[in-house]
Predicted model as a PDB file, atoms N, CA, C, CB and O in Angstrom, pLDDT in the B-factor column:
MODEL        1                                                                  
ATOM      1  N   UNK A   1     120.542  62.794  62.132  1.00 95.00           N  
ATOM      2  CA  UNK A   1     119.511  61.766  62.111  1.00 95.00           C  
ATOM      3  C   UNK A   1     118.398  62.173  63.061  1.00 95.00           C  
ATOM      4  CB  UNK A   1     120.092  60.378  62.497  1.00 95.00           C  
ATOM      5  O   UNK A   1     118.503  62.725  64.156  1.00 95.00           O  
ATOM      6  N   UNK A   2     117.065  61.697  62.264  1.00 96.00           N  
ATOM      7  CA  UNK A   2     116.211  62.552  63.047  1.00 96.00           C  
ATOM      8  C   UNK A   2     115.271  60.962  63.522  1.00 96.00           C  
ATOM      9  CB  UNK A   2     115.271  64.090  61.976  1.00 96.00           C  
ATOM     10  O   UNK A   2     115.479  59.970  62.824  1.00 96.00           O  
ATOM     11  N   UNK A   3     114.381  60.868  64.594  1.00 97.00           N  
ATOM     12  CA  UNK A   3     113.695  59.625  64.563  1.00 97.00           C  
ATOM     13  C   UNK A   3     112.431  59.572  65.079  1.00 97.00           C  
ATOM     14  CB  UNK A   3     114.364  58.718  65.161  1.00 97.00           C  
ATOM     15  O   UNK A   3     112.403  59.535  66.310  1.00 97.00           O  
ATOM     16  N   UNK A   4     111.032  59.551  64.335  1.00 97.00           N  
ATOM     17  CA  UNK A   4     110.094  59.572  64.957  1.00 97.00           C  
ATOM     18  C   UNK A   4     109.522  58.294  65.447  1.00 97.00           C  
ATOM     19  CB  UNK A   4     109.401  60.215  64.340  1.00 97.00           C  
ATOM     20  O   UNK A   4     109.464  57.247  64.802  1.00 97.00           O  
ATOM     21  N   UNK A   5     109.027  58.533  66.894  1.00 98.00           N  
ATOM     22  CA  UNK A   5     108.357  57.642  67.480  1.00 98.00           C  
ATOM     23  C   UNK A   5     106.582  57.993  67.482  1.00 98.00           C  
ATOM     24  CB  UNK A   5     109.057  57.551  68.871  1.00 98.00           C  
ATOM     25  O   UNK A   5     105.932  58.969  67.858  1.00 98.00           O  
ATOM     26  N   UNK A   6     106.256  56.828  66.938  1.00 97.00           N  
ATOM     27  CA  UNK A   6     104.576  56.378  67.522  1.00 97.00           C  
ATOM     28  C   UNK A   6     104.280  56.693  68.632  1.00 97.00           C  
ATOM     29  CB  UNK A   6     104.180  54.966  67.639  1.00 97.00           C  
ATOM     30  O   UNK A   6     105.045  56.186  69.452  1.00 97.00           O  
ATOM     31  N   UNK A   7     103.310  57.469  69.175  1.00 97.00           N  
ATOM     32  CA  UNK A   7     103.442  57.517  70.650  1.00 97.00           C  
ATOM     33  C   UNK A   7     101.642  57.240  70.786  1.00 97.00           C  
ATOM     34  CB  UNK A   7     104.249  59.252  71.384  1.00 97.00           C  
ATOM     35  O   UNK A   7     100.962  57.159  71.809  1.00 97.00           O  
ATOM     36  N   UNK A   8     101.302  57.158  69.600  1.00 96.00           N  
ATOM     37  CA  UNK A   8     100.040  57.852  69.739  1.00 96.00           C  
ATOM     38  C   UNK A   8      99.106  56.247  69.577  1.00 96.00           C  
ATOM     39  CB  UNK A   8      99.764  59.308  68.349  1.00 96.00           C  
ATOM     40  O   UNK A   8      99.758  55.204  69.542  1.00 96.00           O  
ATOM     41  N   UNK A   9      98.060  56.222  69.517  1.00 97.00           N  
ATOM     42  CA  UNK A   9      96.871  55.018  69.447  1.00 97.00           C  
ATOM     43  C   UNK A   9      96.350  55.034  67.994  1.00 97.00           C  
ATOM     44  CB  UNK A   9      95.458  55.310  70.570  1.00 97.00           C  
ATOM     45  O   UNK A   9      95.438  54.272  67.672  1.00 97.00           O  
ATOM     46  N   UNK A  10      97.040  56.087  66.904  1.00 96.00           N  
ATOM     47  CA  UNK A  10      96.315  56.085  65.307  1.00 96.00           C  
ATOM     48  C   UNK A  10      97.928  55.909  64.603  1.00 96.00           C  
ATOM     49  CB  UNK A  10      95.194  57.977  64.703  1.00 96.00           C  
ATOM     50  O   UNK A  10      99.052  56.265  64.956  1.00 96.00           O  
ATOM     51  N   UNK A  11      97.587  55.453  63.884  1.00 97.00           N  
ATOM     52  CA  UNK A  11      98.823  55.591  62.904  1.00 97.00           C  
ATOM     53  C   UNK A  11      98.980  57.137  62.519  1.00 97.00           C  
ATOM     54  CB  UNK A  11      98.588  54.646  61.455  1.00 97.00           C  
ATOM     55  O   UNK A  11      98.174  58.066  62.474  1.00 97.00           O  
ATOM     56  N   UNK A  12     100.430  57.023  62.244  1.00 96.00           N  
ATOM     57  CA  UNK A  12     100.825  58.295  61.371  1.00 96.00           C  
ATOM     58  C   UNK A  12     102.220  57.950  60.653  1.00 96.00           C  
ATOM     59  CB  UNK A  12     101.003  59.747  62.377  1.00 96.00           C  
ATOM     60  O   UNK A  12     102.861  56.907  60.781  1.00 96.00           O  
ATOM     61  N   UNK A  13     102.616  59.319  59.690  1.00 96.00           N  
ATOM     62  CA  UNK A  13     103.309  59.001  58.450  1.00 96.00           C  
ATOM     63  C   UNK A  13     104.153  60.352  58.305  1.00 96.00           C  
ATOM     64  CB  UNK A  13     102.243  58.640  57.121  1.00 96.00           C  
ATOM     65  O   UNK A  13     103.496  61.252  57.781  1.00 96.00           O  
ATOM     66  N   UNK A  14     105.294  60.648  58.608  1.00 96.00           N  
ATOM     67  CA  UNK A  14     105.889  61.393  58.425  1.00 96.00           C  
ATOM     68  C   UNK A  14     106.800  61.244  57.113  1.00 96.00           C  
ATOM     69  CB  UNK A  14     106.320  61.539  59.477  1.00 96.00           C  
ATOM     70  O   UNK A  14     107.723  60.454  56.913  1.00 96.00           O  
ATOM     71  N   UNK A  15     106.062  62.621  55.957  1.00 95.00           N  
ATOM     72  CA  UNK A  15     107.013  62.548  54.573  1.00 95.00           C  
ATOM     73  C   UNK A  15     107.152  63.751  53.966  1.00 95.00           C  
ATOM     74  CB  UNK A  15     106.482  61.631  53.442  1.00 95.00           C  
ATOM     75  O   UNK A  15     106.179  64.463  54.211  1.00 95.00           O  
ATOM     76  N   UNK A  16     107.851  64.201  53.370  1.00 95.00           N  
ATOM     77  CA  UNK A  16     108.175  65.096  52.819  1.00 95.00           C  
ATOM     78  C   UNK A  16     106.952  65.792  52.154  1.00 95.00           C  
ATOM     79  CB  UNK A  16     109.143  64.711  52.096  1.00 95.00           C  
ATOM     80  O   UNK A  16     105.869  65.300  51.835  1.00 95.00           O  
ATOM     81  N   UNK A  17     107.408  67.061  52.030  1.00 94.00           N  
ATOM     82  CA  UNK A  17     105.791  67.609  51.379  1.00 94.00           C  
ATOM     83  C   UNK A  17     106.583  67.794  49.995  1.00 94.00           C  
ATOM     84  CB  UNK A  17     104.815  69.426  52.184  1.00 94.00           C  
ATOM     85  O   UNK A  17     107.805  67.913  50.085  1.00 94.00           O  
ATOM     86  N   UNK A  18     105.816  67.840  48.343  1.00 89.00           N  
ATOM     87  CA  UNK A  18     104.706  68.480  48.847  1.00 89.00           C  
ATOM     88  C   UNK A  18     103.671  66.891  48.533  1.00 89.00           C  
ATOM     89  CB  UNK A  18     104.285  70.211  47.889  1.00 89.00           C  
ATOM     90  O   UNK A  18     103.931  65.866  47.902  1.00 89.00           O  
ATOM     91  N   UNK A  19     102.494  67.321  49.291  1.00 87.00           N  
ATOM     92  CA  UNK A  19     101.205  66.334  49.083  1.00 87.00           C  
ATOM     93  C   UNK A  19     101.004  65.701  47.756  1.00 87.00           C  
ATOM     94  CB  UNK A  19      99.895  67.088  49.322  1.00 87.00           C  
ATOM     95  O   UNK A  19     100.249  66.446  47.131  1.00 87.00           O  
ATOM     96  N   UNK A  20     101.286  64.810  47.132  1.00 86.00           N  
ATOM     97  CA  UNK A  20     100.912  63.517  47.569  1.00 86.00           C  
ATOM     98  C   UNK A  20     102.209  62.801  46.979  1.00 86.00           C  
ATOM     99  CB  UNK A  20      99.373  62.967  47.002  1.00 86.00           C  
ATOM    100  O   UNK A  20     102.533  61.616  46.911  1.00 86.00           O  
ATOM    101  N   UNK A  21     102.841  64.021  46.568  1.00 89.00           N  
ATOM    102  CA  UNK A  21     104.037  62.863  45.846  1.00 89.00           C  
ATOM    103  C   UNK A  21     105.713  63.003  46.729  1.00 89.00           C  
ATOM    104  CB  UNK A  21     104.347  63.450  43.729  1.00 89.00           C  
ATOM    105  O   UNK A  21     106.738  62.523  46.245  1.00 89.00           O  
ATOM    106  N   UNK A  22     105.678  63.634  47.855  1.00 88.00           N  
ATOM    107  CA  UNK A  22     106.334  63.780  48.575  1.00 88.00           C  
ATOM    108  C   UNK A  22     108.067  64.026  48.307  1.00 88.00           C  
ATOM    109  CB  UNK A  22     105.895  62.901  49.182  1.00 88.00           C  
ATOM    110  O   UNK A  22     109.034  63.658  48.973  1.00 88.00           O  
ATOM    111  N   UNK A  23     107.972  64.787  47.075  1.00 91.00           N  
ATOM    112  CA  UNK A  23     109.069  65.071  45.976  1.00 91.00           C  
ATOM    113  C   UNK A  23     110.218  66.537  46.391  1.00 91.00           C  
ATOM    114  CB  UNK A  23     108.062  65.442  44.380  1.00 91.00           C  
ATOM    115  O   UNK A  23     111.206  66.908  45.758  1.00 91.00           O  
ATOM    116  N   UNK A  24     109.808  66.939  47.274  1.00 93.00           N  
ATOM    117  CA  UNK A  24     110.652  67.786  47.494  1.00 93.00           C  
ATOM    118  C   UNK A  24     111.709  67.256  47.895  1.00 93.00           C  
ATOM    119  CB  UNK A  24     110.293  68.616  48.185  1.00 93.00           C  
ATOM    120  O   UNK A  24     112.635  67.515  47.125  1.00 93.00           O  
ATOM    121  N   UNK A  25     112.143  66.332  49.152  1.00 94.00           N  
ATOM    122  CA  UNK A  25     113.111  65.494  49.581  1.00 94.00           C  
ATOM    123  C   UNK A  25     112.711  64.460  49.828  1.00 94.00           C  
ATOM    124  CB  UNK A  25     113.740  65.815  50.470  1.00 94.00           C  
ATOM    125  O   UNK A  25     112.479  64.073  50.974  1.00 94.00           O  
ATOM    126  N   UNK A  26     112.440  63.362  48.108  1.00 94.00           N  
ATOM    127  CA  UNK A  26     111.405  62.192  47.855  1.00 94.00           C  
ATOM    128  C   UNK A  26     112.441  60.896  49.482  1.00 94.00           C  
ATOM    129  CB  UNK A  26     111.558  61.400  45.344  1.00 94.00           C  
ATOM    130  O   UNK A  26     111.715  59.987  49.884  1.00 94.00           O  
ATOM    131  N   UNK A  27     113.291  60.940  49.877  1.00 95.00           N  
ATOM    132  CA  UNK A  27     113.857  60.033  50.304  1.00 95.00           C  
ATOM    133  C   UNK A  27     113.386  60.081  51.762  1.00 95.00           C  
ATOM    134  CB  UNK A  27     115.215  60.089  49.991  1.00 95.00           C  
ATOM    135  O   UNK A  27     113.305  59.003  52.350  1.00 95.00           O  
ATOM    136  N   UNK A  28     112.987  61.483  52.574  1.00 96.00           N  
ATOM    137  CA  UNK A  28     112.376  61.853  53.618  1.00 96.00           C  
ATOM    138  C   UNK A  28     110.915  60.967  53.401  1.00 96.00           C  
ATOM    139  CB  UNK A  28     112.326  63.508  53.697  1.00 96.00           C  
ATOM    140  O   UNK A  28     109.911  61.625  53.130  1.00 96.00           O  
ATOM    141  N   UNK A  29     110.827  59.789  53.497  1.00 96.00           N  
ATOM    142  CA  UNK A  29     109.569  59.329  53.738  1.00 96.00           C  
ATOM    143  C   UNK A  29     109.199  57.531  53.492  1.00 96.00           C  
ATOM    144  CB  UNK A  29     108.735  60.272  52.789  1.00 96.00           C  
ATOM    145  O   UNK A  29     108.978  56.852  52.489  1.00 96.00           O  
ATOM    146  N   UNK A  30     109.267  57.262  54.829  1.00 96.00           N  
ATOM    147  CA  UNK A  30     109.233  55.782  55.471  1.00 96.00           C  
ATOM    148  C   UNK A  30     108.522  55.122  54.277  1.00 96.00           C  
ATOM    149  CB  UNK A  30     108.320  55.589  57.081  1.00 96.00           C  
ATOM    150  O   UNK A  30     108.985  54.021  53.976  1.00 96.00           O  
ATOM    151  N   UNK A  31     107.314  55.644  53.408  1.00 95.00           N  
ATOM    152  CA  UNK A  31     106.817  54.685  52.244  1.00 95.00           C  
ATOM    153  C   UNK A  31     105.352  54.037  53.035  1.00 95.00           C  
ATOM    154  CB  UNK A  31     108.207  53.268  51.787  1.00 95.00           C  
ATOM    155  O   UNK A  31     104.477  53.676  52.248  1.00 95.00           O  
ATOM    156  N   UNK A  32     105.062  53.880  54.500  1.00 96.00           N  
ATOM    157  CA  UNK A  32     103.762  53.187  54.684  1.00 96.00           C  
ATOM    158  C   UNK A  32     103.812  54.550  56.341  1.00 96.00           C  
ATOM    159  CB  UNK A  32     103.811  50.796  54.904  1.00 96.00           C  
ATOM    160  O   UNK A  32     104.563  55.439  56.741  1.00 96.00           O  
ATOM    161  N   UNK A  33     102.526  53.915  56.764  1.00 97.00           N  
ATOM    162  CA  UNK A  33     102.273  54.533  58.407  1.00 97.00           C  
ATOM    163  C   UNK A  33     103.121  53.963  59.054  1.00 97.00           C  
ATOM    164  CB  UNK A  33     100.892  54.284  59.212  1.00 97.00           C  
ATOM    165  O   UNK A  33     103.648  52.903  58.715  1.00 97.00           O  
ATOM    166  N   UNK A  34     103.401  54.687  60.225  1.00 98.00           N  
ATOM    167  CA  UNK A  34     104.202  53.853  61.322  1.00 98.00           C  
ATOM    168  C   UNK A  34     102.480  53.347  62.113  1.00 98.00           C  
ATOM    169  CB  UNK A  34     105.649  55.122  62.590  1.00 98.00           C  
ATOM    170  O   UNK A  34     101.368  53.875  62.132  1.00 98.00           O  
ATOM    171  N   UNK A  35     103.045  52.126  62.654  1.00 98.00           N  
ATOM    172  CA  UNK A  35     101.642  52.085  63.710  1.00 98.00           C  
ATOM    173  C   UNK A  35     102.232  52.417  65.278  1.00 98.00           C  
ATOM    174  CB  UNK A  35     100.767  50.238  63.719  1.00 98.00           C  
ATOM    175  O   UNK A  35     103.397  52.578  65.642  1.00 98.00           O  
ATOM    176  N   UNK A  36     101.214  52.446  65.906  1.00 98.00           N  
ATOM    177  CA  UNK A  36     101.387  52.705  67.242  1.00 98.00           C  
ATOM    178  C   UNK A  36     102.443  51.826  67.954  1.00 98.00           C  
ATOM    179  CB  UNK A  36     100.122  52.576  67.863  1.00 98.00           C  
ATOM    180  O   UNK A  36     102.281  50.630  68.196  1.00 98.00           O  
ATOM    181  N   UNK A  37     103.810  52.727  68.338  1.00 98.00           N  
ATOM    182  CA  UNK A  37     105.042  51.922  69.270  1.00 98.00           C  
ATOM    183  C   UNK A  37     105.699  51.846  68.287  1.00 98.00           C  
ATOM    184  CB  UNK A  37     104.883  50.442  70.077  1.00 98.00           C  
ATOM    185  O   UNK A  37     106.856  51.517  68.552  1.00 98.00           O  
ATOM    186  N   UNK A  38     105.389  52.092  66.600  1.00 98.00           N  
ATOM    187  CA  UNK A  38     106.501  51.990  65.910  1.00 98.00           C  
ATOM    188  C   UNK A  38     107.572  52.868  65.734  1.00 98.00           C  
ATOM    189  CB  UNK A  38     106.190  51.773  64.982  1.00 98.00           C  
ATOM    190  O   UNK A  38     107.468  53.810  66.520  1.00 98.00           O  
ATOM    191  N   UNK A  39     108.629  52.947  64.971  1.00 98.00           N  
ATOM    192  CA  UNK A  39     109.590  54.123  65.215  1.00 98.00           C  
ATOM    193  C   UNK A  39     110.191  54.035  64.042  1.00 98.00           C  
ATOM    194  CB  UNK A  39     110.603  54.096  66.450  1.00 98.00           C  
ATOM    195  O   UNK A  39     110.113  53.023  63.345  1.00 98.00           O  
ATOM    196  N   UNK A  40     110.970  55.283  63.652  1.00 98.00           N  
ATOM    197  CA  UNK A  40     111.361  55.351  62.034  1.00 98.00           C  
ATOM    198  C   UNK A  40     112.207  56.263  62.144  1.00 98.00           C  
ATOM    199  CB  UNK A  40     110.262  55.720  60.882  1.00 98.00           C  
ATOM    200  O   UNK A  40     112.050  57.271  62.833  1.00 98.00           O  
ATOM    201  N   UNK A  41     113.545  55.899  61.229  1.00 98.00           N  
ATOM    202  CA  UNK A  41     114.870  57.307  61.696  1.00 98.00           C  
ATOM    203  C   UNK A  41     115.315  57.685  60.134  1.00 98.00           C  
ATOM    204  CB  UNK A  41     116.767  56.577  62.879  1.00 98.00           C  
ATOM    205  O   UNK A  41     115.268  56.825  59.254  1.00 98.00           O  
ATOM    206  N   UNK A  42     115.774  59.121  59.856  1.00 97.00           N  
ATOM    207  CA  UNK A  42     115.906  59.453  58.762  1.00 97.00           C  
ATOM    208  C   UNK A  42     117.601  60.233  58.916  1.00 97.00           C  
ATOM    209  CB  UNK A  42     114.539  60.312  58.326  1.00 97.00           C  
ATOM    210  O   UNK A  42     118.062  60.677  59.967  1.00 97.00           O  
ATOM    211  N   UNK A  43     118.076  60.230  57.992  1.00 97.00           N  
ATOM    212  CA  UNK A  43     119.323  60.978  58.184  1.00 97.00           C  
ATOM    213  C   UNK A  43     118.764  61.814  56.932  1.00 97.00           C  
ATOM    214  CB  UNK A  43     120.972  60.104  58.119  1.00 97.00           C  
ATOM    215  O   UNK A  43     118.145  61.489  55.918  1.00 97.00           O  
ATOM    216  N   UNK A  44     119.387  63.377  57.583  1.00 97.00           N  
ATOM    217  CA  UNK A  44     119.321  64.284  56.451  1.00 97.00           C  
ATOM    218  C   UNK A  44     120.606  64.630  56.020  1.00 97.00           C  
ATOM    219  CB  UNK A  44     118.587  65.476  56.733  1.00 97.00           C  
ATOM    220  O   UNK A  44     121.499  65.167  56.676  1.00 97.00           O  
ATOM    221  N   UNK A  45     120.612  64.192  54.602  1.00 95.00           N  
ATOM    222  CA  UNK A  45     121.907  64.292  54.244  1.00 95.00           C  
ATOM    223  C   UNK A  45     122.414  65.973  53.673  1.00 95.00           C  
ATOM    224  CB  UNK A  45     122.050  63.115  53.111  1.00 95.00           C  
ATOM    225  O   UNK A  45     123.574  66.382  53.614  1.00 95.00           O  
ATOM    226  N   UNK A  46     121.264  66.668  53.331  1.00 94.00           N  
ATOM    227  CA  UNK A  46     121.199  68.272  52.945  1.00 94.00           C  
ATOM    228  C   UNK A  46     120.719  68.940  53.927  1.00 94.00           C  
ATOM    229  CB  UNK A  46     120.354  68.677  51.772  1.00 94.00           C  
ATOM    230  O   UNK A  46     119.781  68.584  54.641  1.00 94.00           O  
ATOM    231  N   UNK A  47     121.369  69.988  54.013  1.00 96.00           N  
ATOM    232  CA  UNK A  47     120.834  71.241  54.658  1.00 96.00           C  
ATOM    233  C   UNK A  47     119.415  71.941  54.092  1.00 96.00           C  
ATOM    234  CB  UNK A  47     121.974  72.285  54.512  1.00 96.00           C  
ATOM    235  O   UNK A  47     118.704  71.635  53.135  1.00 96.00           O  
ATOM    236  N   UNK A  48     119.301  73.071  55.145  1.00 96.00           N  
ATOM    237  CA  UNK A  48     117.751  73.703  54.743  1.00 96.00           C  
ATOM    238  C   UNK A  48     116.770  73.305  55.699  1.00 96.00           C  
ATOM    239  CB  UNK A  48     117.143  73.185  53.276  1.00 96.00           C  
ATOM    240  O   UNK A  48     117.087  72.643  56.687  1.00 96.00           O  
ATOM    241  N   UNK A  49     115.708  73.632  55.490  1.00 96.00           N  
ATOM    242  CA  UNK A  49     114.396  73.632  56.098  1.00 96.00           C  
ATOM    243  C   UNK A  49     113.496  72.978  55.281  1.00 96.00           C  
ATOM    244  CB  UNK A  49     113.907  74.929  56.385  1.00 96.00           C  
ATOM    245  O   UNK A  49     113.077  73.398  54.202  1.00 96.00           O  
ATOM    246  N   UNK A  50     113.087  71.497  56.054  1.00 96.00           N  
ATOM    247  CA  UNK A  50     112.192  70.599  55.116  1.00 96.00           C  
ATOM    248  C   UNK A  50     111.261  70.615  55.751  1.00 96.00           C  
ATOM    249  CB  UNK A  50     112.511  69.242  54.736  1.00 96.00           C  
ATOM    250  O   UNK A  50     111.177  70.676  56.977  1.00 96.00           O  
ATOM    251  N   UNK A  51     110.055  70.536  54.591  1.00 95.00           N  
ATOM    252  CA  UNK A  51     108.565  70.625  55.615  1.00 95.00           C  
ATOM    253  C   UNK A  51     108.505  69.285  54.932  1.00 95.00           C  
ATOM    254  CB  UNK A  51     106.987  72.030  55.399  1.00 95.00           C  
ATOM    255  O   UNK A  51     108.888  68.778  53.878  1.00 95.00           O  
ATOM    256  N   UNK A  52     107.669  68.854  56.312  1.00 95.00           N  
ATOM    257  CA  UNK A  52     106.797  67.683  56.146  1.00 95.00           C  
ATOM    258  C   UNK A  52     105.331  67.755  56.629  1.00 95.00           C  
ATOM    259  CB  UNK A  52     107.418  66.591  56.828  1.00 95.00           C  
ATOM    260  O   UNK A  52     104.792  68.788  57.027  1.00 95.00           O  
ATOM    261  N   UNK A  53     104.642  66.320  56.534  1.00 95.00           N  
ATOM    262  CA  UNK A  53     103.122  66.342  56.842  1.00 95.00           C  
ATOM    263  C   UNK A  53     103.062  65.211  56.823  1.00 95.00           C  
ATOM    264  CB  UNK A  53     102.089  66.994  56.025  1.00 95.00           C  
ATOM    265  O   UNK A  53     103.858  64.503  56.208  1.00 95.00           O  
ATOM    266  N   UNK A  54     101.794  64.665  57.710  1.00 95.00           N  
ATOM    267  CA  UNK A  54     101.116  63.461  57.611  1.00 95.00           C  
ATOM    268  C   UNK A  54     100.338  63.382  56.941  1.00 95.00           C  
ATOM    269  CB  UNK A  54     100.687  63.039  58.432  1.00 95.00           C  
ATOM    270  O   UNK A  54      99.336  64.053  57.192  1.00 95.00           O  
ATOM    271  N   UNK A  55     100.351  62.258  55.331  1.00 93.00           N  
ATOM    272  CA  UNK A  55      99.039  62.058  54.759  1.00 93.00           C  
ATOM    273  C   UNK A  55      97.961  61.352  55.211  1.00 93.00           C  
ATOM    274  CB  UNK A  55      99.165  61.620  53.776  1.00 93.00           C  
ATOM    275  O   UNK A  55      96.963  61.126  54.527  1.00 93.00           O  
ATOM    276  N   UNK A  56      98.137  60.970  56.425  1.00 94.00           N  
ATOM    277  CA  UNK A  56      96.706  60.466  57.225  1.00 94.00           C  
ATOM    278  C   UNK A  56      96.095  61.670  58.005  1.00 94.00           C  
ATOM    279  CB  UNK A  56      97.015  59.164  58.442  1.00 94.00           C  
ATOM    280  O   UNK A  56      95.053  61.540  58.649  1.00 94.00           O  
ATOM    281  N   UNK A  57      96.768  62.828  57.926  1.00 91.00           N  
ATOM    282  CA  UNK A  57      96.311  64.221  59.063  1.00 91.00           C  
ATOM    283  C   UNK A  57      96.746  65.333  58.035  1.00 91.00           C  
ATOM    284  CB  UNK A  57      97.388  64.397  60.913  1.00 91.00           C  
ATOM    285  O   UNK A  57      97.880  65.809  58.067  1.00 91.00           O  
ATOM    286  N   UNK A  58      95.927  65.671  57.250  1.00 79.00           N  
ATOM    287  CA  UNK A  58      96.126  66.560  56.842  1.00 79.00           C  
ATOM    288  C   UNK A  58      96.874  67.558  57.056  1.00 79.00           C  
ATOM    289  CB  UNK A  58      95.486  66.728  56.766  1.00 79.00           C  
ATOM    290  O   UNK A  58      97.978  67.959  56.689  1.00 79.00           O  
ATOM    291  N   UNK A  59      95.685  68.023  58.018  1.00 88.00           N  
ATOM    292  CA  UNK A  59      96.386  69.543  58.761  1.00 88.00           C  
ATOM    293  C   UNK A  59      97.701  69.825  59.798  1.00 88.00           C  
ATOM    294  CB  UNK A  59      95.278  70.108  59.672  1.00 88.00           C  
ATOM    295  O   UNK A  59      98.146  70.877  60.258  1.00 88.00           O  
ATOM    296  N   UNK A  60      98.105  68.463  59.951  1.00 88.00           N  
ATOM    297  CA  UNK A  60      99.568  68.168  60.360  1.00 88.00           C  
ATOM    298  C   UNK A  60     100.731  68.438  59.778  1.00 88.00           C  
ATOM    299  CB  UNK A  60      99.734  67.081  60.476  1.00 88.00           C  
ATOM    300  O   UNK A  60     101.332  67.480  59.293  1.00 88.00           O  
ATOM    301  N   UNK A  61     101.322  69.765  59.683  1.00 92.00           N  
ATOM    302  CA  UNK A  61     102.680  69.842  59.320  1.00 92.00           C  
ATOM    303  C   UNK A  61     103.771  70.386  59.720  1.00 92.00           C  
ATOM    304  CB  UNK A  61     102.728  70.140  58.515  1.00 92.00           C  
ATOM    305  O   UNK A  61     103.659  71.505  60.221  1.00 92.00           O  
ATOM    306  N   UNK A  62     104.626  70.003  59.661  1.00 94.00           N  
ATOM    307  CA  UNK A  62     105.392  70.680  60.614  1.00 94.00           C  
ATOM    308  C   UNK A  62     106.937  71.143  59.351  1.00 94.00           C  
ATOM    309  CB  UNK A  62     105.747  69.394  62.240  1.00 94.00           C  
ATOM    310  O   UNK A  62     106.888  71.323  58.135  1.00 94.00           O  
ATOM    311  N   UNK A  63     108.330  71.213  60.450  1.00 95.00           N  
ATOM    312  CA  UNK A  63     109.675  71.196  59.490  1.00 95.00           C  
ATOM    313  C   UNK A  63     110.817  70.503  59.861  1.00 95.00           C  
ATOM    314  CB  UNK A  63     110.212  72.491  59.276  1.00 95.00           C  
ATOM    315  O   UNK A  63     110.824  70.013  60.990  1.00 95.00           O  
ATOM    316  N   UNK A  64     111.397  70.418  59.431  1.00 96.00           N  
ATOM    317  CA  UNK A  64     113.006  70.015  60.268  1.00 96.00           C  
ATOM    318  C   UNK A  64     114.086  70.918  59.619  1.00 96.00           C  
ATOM    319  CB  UNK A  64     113.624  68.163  59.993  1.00 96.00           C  
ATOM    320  O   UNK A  64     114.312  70.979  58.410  1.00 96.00           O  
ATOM    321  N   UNK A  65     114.777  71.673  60.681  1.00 97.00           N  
ATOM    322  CA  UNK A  65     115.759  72.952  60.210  1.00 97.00           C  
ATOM    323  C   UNK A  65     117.187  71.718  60.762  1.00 97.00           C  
ATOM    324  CB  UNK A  65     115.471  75.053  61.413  1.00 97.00           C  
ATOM    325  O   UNK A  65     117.418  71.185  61.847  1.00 97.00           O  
ATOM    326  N   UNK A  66     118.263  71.618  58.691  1.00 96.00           N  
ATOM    327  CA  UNK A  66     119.087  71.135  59.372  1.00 96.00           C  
ATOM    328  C   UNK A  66     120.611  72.386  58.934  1.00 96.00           C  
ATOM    329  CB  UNK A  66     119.104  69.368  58.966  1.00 96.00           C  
ATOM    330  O   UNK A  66     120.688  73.194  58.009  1.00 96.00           O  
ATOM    331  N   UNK A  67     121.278  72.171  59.664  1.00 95.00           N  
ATOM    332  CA  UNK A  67     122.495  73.377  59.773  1.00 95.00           C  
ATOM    333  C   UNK A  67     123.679  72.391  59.712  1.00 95.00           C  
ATOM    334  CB  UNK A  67     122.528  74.476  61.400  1.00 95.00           C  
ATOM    335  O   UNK A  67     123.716  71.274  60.228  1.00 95.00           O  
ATOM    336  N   UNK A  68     124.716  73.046  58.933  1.00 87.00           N  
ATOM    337  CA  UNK A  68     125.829  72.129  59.135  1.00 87.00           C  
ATOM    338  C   UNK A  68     126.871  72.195  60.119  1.00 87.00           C  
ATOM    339  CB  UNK A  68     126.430  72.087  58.118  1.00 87.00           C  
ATOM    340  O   UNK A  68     127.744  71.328  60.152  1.00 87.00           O  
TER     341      UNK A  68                                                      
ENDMDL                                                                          
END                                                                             
């Protein structure tokens, strides 16, 4: 289980890539922004290396490497 926290003063949205339909691991993705102080936890139930991104930040992406 992975859990992102708001830390920031803008919203953001952590979801699965790819852009816009977030279909690679459609379940990796809260469905709205978190707002600021909000927090959101995901269990990955598969292994692998999932990229994600914020569709409010484009150029924001990152991964989560999970191992069993």
């Amino acid at each position: 289980t992975v859990a992102w926290v708001n830390e920031d003063r803008d919203y953001h949205w952590p979801a699965s890539n790819i852009h816009p339909t977030h279909e690679i691991y459609s379940e990796f993705d809260p469905k709205e922004p978190l707002a600021p102080g909000e927090a959101w936890a995901f269990t990955f139930e598969k292994t692998g290396e999932w990229r994600f991104h914020d569709p409010l930040i484009p150029k924001m992406n990152c991964k989560v490497t999970v191992v069993d």
